[in-house]
C-alpha positions as CSV (number, residue, x, y, z in Angstrom):
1,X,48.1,8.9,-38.5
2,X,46.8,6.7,-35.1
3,X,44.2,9.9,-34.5
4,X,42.4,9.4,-37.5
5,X,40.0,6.6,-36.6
6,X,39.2,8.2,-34.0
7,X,38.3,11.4,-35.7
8,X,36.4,9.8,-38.0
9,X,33.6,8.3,-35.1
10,X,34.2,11.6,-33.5
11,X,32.7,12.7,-36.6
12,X,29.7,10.1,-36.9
13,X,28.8,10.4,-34.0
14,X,28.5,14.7,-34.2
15,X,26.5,14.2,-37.5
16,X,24.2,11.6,-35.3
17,X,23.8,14.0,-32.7
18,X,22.5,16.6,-35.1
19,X,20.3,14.4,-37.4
20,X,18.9,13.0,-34.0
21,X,18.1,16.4,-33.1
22,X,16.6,17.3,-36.0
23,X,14.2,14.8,-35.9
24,X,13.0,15.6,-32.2
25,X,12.9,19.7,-33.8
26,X,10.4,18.3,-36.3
27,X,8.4,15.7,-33.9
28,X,8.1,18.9,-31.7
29,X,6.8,21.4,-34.2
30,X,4.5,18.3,-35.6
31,X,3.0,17.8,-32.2
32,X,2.5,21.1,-31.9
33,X,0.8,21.8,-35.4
34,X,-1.7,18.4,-34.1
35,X,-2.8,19.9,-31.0
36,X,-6.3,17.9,-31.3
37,X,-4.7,14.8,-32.2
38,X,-2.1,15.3,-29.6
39,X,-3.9,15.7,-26.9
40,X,-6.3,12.6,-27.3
41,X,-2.9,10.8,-27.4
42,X,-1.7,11.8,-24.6
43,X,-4.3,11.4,-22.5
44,X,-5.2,8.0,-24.0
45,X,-1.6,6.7,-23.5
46,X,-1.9,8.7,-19.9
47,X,-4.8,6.6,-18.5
48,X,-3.1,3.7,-19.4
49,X,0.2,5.1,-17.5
50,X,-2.0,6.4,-14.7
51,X,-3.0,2.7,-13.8
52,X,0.2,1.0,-14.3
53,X,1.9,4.3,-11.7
54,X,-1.0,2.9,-9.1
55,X,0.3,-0.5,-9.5
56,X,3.5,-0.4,-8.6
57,X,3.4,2.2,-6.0
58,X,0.6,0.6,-4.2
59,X,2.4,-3.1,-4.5
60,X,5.4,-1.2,-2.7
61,X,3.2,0.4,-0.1
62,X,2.0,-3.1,1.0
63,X,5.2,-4.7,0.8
64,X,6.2,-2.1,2.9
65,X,2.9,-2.3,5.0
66,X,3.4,-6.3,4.9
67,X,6.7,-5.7,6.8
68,X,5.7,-3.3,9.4
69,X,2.8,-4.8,10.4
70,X,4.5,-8.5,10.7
71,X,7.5,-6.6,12.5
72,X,4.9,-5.2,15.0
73,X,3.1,-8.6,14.8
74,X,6.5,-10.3,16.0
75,X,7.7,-13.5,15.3
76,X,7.3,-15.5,18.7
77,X,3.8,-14.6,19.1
78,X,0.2,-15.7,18.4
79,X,-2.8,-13.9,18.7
80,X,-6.2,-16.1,19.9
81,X,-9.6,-15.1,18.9
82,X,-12.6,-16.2,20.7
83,X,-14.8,-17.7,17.7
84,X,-14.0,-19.5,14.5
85,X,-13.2,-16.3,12.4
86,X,-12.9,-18.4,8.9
87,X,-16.5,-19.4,9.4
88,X,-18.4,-16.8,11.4
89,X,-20.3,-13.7,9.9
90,X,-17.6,-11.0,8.9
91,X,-17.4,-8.4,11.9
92,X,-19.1,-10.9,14.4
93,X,-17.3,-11.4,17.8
94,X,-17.5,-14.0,20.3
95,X,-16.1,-14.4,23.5
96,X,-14.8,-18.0,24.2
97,X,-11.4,-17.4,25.9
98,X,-11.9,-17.8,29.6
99,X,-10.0,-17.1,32.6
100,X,-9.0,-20.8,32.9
101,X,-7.8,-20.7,29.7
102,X,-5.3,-18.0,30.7
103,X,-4.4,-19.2,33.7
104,X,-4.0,-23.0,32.0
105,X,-2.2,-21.7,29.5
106,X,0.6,-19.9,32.1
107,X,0.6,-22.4,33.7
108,X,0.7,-25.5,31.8
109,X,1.8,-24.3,28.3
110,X,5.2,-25.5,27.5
111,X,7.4,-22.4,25.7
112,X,4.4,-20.0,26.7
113,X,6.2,-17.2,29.2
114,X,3.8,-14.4,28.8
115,X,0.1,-14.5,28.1
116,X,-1.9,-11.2,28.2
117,X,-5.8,-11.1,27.9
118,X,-7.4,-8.3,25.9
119,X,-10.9,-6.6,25.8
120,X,-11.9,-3.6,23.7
121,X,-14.7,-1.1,23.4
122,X,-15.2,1.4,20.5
123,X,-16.1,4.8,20.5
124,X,-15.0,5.8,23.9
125,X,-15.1,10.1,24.0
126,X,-12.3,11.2,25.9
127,X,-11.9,15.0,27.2
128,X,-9.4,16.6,29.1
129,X,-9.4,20.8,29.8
130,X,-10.9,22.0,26.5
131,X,-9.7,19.4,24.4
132,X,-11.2,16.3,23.7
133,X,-11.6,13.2,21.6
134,X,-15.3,12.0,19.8
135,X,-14.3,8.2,19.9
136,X,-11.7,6.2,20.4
137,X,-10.8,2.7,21.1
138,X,-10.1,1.5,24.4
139,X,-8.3,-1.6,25.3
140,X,-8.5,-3.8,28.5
141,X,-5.4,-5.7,29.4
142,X,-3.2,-7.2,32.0
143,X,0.1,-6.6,32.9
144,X,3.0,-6.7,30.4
145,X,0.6,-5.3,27.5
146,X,3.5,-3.3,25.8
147,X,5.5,-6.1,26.1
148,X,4.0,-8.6,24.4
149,X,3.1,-6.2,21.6
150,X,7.2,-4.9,21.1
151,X,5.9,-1.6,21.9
152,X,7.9,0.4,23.4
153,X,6.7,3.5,25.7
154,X,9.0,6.6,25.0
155,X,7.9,7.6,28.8
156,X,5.9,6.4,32.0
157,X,5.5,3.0,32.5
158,X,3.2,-0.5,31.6
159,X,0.3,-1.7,33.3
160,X,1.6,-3.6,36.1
161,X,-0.4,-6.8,38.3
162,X,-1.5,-4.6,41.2
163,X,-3.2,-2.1,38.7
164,X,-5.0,-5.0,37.5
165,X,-6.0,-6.7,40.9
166,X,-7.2,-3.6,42.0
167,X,-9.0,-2.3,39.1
168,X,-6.8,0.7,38.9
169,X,-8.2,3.9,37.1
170,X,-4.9,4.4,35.3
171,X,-3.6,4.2,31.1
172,X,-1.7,3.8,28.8
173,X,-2.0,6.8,25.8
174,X,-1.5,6.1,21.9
175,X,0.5,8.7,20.4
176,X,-2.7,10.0,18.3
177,X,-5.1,10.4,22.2
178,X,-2.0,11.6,23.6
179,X,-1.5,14.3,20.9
180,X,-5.0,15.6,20.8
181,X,-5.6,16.1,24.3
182,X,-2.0,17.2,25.7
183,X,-0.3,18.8,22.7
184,X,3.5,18.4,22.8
185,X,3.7,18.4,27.0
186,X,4.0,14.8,28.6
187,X,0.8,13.4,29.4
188,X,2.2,11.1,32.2
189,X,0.7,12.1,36.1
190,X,-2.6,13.8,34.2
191,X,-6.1,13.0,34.6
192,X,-8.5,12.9,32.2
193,X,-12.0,12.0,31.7
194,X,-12.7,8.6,29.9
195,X,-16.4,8.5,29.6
196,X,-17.8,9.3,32.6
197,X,-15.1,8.6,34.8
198,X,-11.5,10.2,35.2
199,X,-8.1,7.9,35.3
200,X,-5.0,9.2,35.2
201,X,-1.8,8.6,32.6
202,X,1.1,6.4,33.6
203,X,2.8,5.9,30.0
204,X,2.6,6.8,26.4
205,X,3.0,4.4,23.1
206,X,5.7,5.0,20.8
207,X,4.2,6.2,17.3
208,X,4.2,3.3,15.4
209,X,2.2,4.6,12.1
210,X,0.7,1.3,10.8
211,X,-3.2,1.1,9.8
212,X,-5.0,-1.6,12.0
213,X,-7.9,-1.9,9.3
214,X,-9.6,0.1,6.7
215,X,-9.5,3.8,8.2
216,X,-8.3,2.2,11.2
217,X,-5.4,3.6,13.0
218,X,-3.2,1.6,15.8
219,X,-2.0,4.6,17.1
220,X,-5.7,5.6,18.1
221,X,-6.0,3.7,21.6
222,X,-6.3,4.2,25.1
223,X,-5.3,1.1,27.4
224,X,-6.4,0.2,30.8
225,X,-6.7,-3.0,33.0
226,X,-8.9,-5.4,32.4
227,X,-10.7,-5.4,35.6
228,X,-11.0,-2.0,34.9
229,X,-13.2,-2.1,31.6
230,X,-15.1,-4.9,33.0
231,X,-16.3,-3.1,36.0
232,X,-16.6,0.6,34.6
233,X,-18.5,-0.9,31.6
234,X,-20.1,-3.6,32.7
235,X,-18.9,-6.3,30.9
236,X,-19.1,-10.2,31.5
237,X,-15.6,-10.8,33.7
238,X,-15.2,-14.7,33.2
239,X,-14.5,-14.3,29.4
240,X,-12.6,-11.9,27.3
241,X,-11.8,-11.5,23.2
242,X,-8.1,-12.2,22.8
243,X,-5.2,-13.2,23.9
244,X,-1.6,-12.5,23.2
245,X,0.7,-15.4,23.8
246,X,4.6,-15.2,23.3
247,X,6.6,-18.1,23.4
248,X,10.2,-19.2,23.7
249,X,12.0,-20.6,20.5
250,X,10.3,-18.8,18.2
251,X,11.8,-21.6,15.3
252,X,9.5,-23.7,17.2
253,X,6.4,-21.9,16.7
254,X,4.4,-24.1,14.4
255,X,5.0,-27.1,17.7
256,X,3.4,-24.0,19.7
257,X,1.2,-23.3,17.7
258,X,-0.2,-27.3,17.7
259,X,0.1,-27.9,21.4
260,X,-2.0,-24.4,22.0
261,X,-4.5,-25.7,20.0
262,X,-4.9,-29.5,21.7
263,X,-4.8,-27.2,24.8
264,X,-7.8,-25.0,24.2
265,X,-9.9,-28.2,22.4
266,X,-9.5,-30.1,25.4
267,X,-10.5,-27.2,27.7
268,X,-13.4,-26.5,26.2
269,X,-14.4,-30.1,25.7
270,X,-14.6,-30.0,21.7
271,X,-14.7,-33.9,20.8
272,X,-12.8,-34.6,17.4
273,X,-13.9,-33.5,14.3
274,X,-15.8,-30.5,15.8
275,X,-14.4,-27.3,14.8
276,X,-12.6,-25.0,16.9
277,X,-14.4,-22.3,18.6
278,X,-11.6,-20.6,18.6
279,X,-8.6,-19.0,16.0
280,X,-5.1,-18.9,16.2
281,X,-2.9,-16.1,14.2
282,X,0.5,-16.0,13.7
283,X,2.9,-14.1,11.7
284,X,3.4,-16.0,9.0
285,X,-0.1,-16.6,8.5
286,X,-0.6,-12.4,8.7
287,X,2.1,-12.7,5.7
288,X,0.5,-15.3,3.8
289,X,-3.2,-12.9,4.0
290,X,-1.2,-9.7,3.2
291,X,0.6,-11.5,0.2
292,X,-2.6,-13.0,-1.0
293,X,-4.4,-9.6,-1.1
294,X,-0.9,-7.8,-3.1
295,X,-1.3,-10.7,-5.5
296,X,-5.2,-10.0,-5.7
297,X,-4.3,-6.5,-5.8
298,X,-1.9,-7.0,-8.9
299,X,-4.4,-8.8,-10.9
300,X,-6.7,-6.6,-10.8
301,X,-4.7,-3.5,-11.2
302,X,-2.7,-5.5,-13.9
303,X,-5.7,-5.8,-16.1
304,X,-6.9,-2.7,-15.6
305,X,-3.2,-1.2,-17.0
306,X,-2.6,-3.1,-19.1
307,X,-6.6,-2.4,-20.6
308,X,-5.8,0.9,-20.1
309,X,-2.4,1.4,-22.5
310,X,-3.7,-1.2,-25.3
311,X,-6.6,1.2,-25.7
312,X,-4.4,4.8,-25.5
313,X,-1.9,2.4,-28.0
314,X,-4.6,2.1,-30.9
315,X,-5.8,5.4,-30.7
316,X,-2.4,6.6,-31.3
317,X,-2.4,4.2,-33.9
318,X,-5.5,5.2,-35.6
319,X,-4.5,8.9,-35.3
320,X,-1.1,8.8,-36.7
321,X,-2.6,6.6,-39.6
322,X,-5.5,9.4,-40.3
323,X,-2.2,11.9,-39.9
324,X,-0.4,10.1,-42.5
325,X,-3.1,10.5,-45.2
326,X,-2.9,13.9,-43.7
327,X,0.6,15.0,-44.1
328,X,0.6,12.7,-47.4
329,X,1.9,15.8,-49.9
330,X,4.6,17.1,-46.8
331,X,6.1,13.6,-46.7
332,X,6.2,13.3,-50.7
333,X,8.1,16.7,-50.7
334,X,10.1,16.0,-48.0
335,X,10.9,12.4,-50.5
336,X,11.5,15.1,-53.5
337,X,14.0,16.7,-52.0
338,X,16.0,13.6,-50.9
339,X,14.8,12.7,-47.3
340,X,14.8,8.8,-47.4
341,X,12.4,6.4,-46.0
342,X,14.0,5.5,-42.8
343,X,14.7,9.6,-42.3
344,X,10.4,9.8,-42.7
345,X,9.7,6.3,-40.6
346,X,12.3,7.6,-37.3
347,X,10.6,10.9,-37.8
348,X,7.0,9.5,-37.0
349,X,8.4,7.4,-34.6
350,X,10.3,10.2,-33.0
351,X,6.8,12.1,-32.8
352,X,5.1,8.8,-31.2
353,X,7.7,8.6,-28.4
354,X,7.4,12.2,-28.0
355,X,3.8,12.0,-27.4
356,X,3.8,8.9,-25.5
357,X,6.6,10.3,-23.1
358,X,4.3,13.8,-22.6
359,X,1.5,11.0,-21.8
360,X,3.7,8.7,-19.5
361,X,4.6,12.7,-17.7
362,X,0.6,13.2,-17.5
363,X,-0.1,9.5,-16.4
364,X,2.6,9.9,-13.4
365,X,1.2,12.7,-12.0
366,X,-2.7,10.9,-12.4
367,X,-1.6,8.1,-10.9
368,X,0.2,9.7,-7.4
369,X,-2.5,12.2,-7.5
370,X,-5.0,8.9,-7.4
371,X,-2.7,6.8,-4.7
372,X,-2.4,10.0,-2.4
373,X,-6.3,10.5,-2.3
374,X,-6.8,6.8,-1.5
375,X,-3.9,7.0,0.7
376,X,-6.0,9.6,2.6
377,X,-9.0,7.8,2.4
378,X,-7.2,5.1,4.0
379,X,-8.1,3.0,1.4
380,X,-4.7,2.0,0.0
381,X,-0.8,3.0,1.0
382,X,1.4,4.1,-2.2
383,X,5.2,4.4,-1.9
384,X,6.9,6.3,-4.7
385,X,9.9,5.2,-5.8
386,X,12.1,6.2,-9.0
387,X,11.7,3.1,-10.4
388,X,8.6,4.0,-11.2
389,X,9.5,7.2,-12.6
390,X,12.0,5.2,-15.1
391,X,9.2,2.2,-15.4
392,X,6.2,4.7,-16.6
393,X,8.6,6.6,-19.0
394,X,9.5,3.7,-20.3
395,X,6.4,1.7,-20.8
396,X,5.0,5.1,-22.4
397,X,8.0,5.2,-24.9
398,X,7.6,1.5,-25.7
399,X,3.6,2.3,-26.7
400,X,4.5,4.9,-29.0
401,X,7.1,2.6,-31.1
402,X,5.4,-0.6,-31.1
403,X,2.3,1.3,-31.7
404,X,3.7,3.5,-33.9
405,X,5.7,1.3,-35.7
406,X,2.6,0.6,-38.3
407,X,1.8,3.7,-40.1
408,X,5.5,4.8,-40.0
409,X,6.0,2.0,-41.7
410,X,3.0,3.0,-44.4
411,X,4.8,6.9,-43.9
412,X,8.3,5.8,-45.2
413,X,7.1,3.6,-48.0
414,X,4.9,6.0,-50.1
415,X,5.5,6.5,-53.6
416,X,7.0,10.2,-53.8
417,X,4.6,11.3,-56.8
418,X,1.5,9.7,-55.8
419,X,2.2,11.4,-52.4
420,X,2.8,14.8,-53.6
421,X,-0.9,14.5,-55.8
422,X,-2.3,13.7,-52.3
423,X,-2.6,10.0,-53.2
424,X,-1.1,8.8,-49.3
């Protein structure tokens, strides 16, 4: 009869099912009986989990963040900073660029077709009504600022030349300003007070979401022209902080990149072999930082997981060898009676995977719980994925057999009489 065969594995397979289950009864009800011993394998294998969750999810988050912030950063466009940043003190700012050096550089730059100056001052209280802001940061600029950042305004309009010449009192919102002093309604035609003086709103940033720094936030900005923040704050007007440069032929940009830098030497008379007082930024070199801090970021983290699970793996080692002397007359009974060794070894396997998965569970929900309070800290960016659902799971499992492996091994071969006199 053709059906046979295939009765037969229907068979196997149905006894399978019901041995499997069995076993995960008994690695239940053994778990159970242990609480003590479970629990310090759990959270031992848990730790371990809980590092390896905050791995991944916080390599993902700074992929992700790598993206977005060289997507904002834009591929046709360099940032200069006045002073050499790889050897002055952290935090220290000087200004070198000059107005002849942005003038120059529109004029004379080959591929350069828009080059906006920028100036900023911290901890600027805004108010408006009832509503106000502590501190945030404003920005000085020329015309064309959203522009040569990709930023587009979801209303109003940028700072144009004439607000500049003239030292308009106007701005441009961030989405977080814009928020906390008008609420929902359109800031644009408003006054408010900046400091000590009133300007009003011409446009508004899209939201853009990305951190600009440790607890820094790019959305938290107010723009205004340059002359502006010069002459309101009394600042030095014949140099500035930055510049934003885009070019044409972005495949060109490291020839850009070379010229700008012969350009600036040259105007500020540095003879060779002095170093620049100056520091060019691109976006590949903001990806080559960003991928240098995941890699640091994975080493560390790495080590720290992979620490963490070897340590949670002996003790569940340890404690299932202490539960095998133990249970020594229950598996010599369970021998008597006709269980054979590979029935006892998959049974204290089946209890090792059991606790390793309950410890993967608890490690999970450590490690998000860890990556959302840094998140908030603004100390690190998770992104959860299932992957790492399926990935913590899984390297939980894998602790329990190869750690478990052992004394299921020294379970399965006892001798059936010695065990049953309590001999394991």
């Amino acid at each position: 009869m053709p059906g046979l065969p295939h009765l037969f594995a229907l068979g196997g397979l149905g006894l399978l099912a019901r041995q499997l289950e069995r076993l995960r009864v008994m690695a239940f009800s053994a778990v159970w009986a242990y609480k003590v011993r479970s629990i310090f394998v759990i959270l031992g294998v848990g730790f371990g989990v809980a590092s390896l969750t905050l791995i991944v999810t916080a390599v993902d988050g700074a992929e992700r963040t790598a993206k977005e912030i060289v997507a904002s950063f834009g591929p046709d466009a360099a940032m200069v900073f006045g002073g050499n940043i790889k050897k002055q003190a952290v935090g220290a700012r000087t200004n070198t660029m000059t107005q002849d050096d942005m003038r120059g550089i529109r004029q004379s730059l080959p591929g350069a077709y828009l080059v906006v100056p920028m100036r900023s001052k911290g901890d600027v209280p805004l108010k408006y009504g009832d509503a106000s802001v502590p501190g945030t940061q404003v920005v000085g600029s020329s015309a064309g600022y959203a522009e040569a950042w990709n930023w587009p305004l979801v209303e109003g309009r940028d700072i144009s030349a004439e607000d500049e010449r003239s030292g308009a009192r106007v701005a441009i919102l961030g989405d977080k300003p814009a928020r906390e002093l008008f609420g929902e309604a359109s800031p644009i035609g408003r006054t408010f007070l900046l400091d000590k003086f009133q300007v009003q709103v011409i446009g508004r940033l899209k939201y853009r979401g990305v951190m600009s720094g440790p607890g820094g936030d790019i959305d938290d900005r107010v723009i205004i022209p340059m002359s502006t923040l010069t002459a309101r704050f009394n600042m030095d007007r014949r140099t500035f902080r930055a510049m934003r440069i885009k070019f044409l032929a972005p495949e060109r940009m490291a020839d850009h990149v070379e010229n700008l830098r012969s350009f600036l030497r040259m105007s500020h008379g540095l003879a060779p072999g002095q170093d620049d007082d100056f520091s060019i930024i691109t976006a590949d070199e903001v990806l080559g930082f960003l991928s240098a801090f995941k890699g640091g970021l994975v080493a560390f983290l790495g080590v720290t997981a992979a620490a963490a699970m070897t340590v949670g793996g002996f003790v569940l080692a340890n404690l299932f060898s202490i539960s095998v002397s133990e249970r020594s007359r229950e598996i010599g009974l369970k021998k008597a009676v006709g269980a054979t060794s590979q029935a006892i070894m998959l049974q204290f396997l089946m209890e090792a995977a059991v606790l390793t998965a309950l410890g993967g569970l608890v490690g999970l929900g450590l490690g998000l719980g860890l990556g959302q309070l840094l998140t908030r800290l603004g100390m690190l960016k998770i992104l959860f994925s299932w992957k790492v659902f399926f990935l913590s799971l899984a390297s939980a499992v894998a602790i329990g057999v190869i750690f478990g492996m052992r004394p299921a091994r020294h379970a399965a071969g006892l001798d059936p009489i010695a065990a049953l006199r309590g001999d394991g």
